[in-house]
Biopython code that builds the backbone (N, CA, C, O; Angstrom):
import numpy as np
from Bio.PDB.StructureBuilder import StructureBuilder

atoms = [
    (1, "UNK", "N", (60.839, 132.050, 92.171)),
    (1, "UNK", "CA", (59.719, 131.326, 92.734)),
    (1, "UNK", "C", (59.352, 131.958, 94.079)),
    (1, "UNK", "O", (60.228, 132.159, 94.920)),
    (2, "UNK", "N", (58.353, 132.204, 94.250)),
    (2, "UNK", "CA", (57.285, 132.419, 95.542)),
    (2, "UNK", "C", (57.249, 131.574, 96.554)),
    (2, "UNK", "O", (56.532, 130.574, 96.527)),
    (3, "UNK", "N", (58.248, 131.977, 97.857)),
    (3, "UNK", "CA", (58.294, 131.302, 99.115)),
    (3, "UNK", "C", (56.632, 131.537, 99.894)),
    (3, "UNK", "O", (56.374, 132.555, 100.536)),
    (4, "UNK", "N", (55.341, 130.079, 99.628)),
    (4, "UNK", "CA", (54.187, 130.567, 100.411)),
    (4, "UNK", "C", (54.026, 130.239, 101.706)),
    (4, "UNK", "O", (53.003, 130.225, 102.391)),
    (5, "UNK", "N", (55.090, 129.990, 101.959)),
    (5, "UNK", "CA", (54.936, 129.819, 103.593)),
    (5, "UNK", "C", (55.761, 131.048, 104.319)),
    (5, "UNK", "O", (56.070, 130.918, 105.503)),
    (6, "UNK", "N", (56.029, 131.953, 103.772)),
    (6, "UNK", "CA", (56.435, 133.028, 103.704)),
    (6, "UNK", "C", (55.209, 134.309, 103.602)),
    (6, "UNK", "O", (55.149, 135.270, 104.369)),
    (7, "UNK", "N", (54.552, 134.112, 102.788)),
    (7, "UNK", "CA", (53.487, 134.961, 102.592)),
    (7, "UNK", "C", (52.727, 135.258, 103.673)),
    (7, "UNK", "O", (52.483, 134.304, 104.411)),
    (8, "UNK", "N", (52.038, 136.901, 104.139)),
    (8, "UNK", "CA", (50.900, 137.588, 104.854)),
    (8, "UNK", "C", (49.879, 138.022, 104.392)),
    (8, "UNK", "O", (49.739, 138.944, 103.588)),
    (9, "UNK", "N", (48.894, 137.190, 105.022)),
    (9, "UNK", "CA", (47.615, 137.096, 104.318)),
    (9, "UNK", "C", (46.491, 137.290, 105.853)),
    (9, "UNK", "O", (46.674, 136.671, 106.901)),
    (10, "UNK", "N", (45.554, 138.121, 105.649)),
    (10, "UNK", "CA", (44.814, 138.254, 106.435)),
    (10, "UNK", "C", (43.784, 137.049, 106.840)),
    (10, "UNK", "O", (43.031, 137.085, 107.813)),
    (11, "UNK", "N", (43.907, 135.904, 105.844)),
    (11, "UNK", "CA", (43.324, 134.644, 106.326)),
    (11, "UNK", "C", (44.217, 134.013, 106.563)),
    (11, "UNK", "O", (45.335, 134.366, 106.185)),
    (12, "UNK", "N", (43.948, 132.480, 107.509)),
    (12, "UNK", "CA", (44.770, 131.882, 107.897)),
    (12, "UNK", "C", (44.668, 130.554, 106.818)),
    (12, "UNK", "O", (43.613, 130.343, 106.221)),
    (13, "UNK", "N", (45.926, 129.636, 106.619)),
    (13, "UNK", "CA", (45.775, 129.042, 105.837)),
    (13, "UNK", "C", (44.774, 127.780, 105.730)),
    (13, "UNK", "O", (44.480, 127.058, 104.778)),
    (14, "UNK", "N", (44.280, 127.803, 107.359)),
    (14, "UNK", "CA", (43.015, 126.757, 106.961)),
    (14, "UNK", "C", (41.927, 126.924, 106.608)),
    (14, "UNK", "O", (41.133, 126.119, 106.120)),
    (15, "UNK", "N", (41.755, 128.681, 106.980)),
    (15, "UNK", "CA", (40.471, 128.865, 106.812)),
    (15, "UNK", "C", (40.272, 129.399, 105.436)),
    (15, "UNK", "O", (39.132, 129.627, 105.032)),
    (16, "UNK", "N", (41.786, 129.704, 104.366)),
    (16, "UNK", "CA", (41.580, 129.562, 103.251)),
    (16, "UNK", "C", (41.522, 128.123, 101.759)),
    (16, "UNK", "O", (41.412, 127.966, 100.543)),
    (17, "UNK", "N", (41.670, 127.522, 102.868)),
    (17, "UNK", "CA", (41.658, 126.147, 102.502)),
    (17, "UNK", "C", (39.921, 125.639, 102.947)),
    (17, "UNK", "O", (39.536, 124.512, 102.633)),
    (18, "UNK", "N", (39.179, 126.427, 103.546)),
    (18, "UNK", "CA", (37.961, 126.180, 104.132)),
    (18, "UNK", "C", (37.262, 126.998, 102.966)),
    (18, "UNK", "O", (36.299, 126.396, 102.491)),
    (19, "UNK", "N", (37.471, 127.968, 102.520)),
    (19, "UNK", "CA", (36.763, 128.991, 101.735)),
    (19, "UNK", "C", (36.767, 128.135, 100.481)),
    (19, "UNK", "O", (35.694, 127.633, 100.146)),
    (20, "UNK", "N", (38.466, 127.783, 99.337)),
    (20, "UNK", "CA", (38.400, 127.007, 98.660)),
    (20, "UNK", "C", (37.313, 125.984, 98.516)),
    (20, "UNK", "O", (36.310, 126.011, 97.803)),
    (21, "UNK", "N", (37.747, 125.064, 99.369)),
    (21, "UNK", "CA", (36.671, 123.943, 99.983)),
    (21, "UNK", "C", (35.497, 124.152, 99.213)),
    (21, "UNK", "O", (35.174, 123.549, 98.189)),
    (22, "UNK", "N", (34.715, 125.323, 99.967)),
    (22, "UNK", "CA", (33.273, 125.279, 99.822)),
    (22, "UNK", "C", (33.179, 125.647, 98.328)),
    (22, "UNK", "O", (32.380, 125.156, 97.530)),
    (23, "UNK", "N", (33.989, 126.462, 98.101)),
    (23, "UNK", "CA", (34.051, 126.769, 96.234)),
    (23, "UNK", "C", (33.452, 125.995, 95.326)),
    (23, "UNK", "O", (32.525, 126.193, 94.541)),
    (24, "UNK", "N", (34.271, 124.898, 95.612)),
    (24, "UNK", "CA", (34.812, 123.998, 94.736)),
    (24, "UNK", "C", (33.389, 122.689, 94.761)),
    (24, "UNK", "O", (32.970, 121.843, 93.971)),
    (25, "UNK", "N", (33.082, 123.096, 95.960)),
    (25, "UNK", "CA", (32.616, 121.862, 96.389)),
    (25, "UNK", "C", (30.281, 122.029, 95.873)),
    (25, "UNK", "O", (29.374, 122.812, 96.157)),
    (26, "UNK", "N", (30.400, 121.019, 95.224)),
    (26, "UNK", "CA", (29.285, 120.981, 94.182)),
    (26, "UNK", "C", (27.451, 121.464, 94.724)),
    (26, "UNK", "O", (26.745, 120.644, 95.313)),
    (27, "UNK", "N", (27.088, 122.513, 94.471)),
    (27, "UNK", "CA", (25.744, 123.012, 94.880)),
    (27, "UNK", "C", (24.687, 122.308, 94.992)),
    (27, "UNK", "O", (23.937, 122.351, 95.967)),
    (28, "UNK", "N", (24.541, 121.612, 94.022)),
    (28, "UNK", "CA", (23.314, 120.792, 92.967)),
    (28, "UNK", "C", (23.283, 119.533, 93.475)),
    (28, "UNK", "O", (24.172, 119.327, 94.302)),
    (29, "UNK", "N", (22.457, 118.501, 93.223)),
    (29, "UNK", "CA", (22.412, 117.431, 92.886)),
    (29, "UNK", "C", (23.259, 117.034, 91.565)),
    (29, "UNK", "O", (24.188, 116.229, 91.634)),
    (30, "UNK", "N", (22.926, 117.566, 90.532)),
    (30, "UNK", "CA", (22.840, 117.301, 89.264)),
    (30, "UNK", "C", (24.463, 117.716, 89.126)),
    (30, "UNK", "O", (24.796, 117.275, 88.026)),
    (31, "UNK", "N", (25.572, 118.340, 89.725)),
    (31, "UNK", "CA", (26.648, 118.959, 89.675)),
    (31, "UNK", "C", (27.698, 117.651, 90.136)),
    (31, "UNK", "O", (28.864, 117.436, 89.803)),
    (32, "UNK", "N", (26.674, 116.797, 91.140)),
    (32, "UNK", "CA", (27.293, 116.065, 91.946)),
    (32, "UNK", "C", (28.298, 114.963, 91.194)),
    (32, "UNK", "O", (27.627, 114.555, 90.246)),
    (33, "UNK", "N", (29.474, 114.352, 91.176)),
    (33, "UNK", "CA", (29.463, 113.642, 90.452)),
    (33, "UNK", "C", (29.944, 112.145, 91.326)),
    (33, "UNK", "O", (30.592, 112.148, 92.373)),
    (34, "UNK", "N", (29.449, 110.918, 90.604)),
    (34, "UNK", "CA", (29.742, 110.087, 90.980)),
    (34, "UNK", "C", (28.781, 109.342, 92.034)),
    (34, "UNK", "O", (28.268, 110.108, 92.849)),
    (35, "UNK", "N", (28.531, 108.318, 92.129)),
    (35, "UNK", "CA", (26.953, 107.776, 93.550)),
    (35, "UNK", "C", (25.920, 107.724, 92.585)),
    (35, "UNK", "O", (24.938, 108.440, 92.777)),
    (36, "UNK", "N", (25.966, 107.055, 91.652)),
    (36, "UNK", "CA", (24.811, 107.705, 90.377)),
    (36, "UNK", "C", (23.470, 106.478, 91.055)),
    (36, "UNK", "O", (22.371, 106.333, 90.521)),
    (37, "UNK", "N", (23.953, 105.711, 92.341)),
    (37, "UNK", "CA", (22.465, 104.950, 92.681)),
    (37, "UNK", "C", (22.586, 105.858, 93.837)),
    (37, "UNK", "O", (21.671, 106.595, 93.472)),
    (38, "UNK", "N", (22.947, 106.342, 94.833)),
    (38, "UNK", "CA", (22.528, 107.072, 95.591)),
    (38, "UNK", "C", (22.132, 108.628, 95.242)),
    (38, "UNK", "O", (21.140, 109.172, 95.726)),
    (39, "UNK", "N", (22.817, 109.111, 94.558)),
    (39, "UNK", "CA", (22.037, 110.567, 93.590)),
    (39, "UNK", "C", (20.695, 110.060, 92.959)),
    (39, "UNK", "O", (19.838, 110.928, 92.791)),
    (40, "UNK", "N", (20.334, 108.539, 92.517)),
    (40, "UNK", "CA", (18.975, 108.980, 92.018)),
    (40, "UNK", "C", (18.261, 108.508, 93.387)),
    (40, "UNK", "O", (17.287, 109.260, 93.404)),
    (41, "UNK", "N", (18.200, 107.971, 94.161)),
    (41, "UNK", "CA", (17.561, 107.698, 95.145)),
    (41, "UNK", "C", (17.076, 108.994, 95.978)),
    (41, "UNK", "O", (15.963, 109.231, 96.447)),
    (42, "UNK", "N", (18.175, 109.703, 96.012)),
    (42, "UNK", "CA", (18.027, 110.906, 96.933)),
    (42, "UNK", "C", (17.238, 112.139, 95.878)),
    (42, "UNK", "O", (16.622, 113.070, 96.398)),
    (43, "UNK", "N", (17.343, 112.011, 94.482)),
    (43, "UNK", "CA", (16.656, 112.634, 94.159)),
    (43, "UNK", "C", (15.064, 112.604, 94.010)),
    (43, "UNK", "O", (14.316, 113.569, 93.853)),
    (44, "UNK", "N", (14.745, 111.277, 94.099)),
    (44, "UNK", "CA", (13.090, 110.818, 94.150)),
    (44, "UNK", "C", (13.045, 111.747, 95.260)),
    (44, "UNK", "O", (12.517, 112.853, 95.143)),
    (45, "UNK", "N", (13.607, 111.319, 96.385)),
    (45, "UNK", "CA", (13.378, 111.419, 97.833)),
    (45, "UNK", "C", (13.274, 113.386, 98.268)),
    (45, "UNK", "O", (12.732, 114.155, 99.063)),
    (46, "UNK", "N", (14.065, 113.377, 97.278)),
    (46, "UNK", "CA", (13.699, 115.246, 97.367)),
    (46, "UNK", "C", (12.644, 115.612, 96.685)),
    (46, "UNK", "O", (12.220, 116.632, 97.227)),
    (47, "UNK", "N", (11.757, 115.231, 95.468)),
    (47, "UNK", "CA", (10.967, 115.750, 95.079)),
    (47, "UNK", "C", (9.960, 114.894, 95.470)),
    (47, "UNK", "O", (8.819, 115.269, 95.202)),
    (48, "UNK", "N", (10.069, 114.034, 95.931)),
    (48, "UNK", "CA", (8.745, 113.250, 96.897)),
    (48, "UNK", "C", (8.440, 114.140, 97.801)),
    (48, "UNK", "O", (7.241, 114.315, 98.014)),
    (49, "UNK", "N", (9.402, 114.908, 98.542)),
    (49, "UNK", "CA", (9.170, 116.161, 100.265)),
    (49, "UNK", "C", (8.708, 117.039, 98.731)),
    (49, "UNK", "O", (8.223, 116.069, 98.149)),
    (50, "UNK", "N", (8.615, 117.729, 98.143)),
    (50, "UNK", "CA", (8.803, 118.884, 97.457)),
    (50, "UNK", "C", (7.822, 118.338, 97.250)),
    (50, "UNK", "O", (7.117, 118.740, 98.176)),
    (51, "UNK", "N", (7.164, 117.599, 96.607)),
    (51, "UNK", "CA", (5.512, 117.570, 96.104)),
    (51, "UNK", "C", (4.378, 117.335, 97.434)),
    (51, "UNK", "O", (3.203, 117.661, 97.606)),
    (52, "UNK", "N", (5.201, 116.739, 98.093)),
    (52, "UNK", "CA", (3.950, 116.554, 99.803)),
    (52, "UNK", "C", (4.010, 117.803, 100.478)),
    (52, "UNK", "O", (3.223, 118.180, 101.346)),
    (53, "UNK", "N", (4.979, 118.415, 100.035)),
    (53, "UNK", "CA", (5.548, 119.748, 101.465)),
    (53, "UNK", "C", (5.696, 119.608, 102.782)),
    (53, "UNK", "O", (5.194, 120.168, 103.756)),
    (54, "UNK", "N", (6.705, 118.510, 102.586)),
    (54, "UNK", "CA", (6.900, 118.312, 104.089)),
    (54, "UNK", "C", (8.364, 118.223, 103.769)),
    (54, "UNK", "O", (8.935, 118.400, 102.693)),
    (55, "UNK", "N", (9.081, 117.747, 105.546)),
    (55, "UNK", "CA", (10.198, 118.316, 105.618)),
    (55, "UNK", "C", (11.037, 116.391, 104.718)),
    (55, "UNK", "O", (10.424, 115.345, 104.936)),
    (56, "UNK", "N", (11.833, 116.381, 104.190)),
    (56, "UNK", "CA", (12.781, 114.767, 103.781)),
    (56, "UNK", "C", (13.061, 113.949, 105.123)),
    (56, "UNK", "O", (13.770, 114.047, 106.125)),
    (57, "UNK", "N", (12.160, 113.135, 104.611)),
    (57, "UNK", "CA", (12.320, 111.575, 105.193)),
    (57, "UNK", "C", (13.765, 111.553, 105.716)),
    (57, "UNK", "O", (14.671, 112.185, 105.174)),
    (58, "UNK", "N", (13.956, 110.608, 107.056)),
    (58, "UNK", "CA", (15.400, 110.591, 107.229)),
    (58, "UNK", "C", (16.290, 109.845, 106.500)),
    (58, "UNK", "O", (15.851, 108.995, 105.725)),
    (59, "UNK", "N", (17.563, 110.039, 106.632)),
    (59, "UNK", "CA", (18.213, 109.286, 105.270)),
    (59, "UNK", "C", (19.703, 109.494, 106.180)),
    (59, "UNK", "O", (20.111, 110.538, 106.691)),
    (60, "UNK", "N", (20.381, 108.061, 106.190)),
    (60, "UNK", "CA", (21.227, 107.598, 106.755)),
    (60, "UNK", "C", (22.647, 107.388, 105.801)),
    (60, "UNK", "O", (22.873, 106.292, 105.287)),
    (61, "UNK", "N", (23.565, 108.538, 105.623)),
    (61, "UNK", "CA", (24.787, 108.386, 104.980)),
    (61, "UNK", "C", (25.862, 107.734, 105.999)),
    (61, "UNK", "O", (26.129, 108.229, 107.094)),
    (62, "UNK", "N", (26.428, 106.575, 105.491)),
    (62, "UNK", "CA", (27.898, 105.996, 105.893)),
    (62, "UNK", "C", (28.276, 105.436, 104.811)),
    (62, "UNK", "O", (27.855, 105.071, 103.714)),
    (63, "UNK", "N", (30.009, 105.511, 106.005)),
    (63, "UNK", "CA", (31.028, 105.161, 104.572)),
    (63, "UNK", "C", (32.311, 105.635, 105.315)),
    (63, "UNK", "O", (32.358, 106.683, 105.959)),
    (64, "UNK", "N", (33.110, 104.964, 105.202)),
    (64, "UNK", "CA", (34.557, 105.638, 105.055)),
    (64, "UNK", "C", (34.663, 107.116, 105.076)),
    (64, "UNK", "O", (33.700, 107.555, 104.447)),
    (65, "UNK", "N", (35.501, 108.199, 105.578)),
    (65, "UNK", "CA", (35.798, 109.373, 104.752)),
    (65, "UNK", "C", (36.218, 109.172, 103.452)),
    (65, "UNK", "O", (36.677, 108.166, 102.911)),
    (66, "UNK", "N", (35.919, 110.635, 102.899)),
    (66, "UNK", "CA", (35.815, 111.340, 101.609)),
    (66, "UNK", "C", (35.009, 110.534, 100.627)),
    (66, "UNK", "O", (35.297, 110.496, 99.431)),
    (67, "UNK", "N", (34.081, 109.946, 101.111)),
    (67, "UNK", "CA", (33.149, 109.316, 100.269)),
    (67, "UNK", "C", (31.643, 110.657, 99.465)),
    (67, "UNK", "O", (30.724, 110.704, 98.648)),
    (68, "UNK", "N", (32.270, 111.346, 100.327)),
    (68, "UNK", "CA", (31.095, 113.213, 100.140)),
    (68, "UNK", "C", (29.759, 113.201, 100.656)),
    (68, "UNK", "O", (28.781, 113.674, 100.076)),
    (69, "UNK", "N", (29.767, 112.509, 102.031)),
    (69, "UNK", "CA", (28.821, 112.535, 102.806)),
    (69, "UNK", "C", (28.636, 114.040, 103.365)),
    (69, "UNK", "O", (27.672, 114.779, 103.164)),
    (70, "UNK", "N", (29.128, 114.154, 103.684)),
    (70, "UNK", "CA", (28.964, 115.787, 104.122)),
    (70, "UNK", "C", (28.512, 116.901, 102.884)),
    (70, "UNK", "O", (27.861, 117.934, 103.038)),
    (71, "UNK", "N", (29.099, 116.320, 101.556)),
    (71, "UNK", "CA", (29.017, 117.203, 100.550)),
    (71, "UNK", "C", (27.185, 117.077, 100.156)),
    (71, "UNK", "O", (26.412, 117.971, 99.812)),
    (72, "UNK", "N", (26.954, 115.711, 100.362)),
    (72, "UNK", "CA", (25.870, 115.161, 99.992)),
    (72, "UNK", "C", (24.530, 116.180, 101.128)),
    (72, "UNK", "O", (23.449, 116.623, 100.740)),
    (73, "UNK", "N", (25.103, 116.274, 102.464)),
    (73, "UNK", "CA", (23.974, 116.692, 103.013)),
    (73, "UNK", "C", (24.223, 118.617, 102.900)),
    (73, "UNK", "O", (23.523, 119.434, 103.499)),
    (74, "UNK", "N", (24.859, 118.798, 102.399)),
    (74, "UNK", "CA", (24.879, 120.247, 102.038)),
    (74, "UNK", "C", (23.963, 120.408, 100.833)),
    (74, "UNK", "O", (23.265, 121.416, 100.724)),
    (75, "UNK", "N", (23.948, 119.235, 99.738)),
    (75, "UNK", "CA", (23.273, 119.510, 98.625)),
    (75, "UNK", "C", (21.874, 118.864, 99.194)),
    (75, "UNK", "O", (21.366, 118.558, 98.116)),
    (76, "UNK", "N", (21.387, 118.657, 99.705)),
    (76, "UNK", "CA", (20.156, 118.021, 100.474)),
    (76, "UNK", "C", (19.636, 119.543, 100.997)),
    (76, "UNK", "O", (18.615, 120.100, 100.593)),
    (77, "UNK", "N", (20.576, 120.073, 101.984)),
    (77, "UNK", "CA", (19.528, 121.133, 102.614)),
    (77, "UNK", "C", (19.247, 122.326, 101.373)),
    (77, "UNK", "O", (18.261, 123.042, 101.199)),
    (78, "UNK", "N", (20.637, 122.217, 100.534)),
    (78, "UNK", "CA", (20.190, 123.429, 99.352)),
    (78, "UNK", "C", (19.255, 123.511, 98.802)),
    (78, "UNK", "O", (18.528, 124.504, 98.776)),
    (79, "UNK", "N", (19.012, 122.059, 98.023)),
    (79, "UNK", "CA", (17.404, 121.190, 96.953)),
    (79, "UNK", "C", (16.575, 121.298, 97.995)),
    (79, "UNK", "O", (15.528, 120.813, 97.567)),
    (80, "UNK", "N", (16.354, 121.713, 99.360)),
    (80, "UNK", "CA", (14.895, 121.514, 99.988)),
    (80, "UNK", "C", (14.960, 123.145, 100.465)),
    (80, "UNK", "O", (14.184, 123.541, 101.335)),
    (81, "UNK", "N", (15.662, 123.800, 100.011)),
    (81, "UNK", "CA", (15.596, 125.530, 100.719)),
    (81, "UNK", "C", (15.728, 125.098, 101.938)),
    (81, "UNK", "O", (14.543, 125.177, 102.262)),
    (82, "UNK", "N", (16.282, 124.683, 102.909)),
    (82, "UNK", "CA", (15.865, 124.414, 104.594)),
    (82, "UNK", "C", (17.985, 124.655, 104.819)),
    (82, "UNK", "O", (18.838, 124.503, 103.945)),
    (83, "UNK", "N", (18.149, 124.985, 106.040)),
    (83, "UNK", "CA", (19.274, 125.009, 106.539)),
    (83, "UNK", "C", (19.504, 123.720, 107.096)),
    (83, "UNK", "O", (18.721, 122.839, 107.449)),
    (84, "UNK", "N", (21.387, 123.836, 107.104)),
    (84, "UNK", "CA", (21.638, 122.988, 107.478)),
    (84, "UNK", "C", (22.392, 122.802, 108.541)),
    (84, "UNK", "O", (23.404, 123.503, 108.542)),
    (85, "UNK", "N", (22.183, 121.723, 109.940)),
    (85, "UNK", "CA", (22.646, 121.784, 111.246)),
    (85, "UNK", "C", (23.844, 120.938, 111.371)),
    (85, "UNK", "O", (23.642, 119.724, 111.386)),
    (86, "UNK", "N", (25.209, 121.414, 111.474)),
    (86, "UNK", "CA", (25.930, 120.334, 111.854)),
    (86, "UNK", "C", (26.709, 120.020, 112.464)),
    (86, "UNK", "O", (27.495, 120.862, 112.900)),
    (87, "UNK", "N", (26.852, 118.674, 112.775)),
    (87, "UNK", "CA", (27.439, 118.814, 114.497)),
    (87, "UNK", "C", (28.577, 117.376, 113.995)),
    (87, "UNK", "O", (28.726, 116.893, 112.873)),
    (88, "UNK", "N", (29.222, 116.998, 115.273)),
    (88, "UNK", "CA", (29.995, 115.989, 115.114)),
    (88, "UNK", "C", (29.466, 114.757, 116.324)),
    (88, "UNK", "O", (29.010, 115.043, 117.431)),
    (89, "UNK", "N", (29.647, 113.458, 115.825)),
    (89, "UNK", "CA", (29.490, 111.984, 116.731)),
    (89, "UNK", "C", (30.117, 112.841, 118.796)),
    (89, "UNK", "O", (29.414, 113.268, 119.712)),
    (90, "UNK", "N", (31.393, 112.734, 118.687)),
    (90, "UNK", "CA", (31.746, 113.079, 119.478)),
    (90, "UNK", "C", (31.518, 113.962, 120.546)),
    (90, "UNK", "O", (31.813, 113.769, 121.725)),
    (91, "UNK", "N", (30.832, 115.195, 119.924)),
    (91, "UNK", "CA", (30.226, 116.231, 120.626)),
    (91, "UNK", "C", (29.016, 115.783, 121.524)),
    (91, "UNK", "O", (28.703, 116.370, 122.560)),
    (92, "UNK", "N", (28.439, 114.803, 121.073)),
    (92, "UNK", "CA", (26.996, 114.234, 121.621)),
    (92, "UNK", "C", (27.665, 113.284, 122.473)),
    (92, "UNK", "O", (28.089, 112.287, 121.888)),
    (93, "UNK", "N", (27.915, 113.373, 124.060)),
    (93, "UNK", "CA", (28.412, 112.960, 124.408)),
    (93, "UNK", "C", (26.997, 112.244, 126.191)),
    (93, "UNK", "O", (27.043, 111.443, 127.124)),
    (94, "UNK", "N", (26.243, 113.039, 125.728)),
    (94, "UNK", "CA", (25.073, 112.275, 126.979)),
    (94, "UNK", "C", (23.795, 112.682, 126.130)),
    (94, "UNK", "O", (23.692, 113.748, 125.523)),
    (95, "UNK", "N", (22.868, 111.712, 126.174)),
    (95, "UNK", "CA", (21.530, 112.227, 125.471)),
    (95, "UNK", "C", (21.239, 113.355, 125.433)),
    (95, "UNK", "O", (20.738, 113.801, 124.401)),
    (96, "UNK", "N", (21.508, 114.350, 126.783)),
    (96, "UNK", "CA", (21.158, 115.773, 126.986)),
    (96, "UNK", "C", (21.364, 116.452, 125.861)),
    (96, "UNK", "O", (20.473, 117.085, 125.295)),
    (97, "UNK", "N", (22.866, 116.345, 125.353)),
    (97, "UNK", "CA", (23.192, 117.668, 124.553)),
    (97, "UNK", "C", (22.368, 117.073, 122.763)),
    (97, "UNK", "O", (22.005, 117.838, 121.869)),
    (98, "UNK", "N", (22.299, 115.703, 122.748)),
    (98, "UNK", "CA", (21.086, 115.330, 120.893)),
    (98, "UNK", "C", (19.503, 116.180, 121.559)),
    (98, "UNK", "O", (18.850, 116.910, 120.814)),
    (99, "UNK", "N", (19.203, 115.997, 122.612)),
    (99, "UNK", "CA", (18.348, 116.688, 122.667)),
    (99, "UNK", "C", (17.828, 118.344, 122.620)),
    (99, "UNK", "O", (16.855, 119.008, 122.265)),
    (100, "UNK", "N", (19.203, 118.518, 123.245)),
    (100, "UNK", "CA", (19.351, 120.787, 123.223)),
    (100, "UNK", "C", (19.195, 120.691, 121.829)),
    (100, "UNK", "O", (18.366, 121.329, 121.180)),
    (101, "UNK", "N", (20.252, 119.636, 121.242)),
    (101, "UNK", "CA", (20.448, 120.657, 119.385)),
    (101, "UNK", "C", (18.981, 120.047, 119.005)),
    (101, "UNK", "O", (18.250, 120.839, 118.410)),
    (102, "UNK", "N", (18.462, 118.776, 119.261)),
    (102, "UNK", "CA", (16.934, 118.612, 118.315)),
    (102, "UNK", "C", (16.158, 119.745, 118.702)),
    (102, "UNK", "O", (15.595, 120.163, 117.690)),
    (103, "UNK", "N", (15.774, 120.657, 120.023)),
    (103, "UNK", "CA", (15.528, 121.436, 119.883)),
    (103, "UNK", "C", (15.383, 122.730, 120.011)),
    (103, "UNK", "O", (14.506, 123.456, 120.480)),
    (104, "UNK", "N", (16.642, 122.928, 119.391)),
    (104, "UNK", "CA", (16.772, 124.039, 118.622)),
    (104, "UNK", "C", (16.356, 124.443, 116.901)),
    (104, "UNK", "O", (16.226, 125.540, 116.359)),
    (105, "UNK", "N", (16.229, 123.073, 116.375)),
    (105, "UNK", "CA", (16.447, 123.128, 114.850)),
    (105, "UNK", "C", (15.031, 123.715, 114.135)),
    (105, "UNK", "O", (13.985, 123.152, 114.457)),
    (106, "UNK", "N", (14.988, 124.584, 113.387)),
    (106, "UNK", "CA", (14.110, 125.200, 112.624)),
    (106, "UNK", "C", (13.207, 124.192, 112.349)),
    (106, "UNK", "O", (13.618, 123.033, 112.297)),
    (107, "UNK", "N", (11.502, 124.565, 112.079)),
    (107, "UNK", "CA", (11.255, 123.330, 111.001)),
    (107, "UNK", "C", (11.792, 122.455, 109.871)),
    (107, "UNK", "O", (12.670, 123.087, 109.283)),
    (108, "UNK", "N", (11.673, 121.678, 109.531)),
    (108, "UNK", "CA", (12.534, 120.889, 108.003)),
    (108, "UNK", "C", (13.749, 120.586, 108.235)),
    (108, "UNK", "O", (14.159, 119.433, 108.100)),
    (109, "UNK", "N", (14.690, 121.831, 108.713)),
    (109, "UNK", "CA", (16.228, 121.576, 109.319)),
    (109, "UNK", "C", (16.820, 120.388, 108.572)),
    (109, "UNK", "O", (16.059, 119.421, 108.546)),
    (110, "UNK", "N", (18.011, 120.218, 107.946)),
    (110, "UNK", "CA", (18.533, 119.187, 107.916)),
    (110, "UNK", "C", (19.653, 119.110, 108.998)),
    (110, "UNK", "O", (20.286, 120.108, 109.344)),
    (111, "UNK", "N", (19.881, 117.727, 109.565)),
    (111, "UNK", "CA", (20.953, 117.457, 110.720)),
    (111, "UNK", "C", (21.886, 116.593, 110.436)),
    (111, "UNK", "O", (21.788, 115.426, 110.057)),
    (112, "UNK", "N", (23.068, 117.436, 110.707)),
    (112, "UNK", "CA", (23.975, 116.471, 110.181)),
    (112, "UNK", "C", (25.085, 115.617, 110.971)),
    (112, "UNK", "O", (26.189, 116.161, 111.019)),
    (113, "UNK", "N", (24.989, 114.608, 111.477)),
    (113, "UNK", "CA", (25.996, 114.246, 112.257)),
    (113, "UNK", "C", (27.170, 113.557, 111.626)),
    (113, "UNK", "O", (27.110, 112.536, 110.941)),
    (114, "UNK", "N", (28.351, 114.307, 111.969)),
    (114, "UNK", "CA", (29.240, 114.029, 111.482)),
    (114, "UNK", "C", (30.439, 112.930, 111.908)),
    (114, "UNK", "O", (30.685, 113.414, 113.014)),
    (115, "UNK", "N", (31.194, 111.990, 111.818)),
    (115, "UNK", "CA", (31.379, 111.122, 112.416)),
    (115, "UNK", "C", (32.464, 112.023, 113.287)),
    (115, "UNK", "O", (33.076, 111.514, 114.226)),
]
sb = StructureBuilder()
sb.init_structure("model")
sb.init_model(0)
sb.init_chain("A")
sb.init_seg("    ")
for serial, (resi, resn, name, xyz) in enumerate(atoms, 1):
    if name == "N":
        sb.init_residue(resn, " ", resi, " ")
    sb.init_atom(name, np.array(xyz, "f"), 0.0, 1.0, " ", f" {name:<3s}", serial, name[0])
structure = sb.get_structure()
């Protein structure tokens, strides 16, 4: 048997645990599984921006962790072609700095604050 905490690897093990991650972790809407009233909600809501051409209405995810809020706004900026900005609760620590990142953000931008 293979001692892996033993092993040399030019990544480190979180940031191959970060690579995994994103692997694994679902592109699509339609890939998504599970939230089947919030997947169709959010899907009107994407092809509602996609037929007006404008950037998605704001849309307010909470919940507990690992509920795939984060996963959710990755598949949001993918379905609208627009990048995605993301930051954490904590970091925003005086109005000043919500204001530097609002503007900075591309048109459409999705923003993600993370708890």
């Amino acid at each position: 048997m293979i001692e892996t905490d033993r092993l040399v690897t030019a990544i480190s093990s979180s940031a191959q645990e970060e690579i995994l991650e994103r692997a694994l972790r679902p592109k699509q809407l339609e890939d998504y599984v599970g939230q089947e009233k919030i997947r169709g909600q959010l899907q009107i809501f994407i092809e509602a921006a996609r037929k007006r051409r404008e950037a998605l209405d704001h849309v307010l995810l909470f919940g507990p962790p690992g509920l795939g809020k984060t996963t959710l706004a990755h598949i949001v900026a993918r379905e609208m072609g627009v990048n995605l900005r993301q930051t954490s609760g904590p970091v925003l620590e005086r109005p000043g700095d919500l204001a530097a990142l609002l503007t900075n953000l591309e048109p459409n931008d999705v923003l993600f604050i993370d708890e």
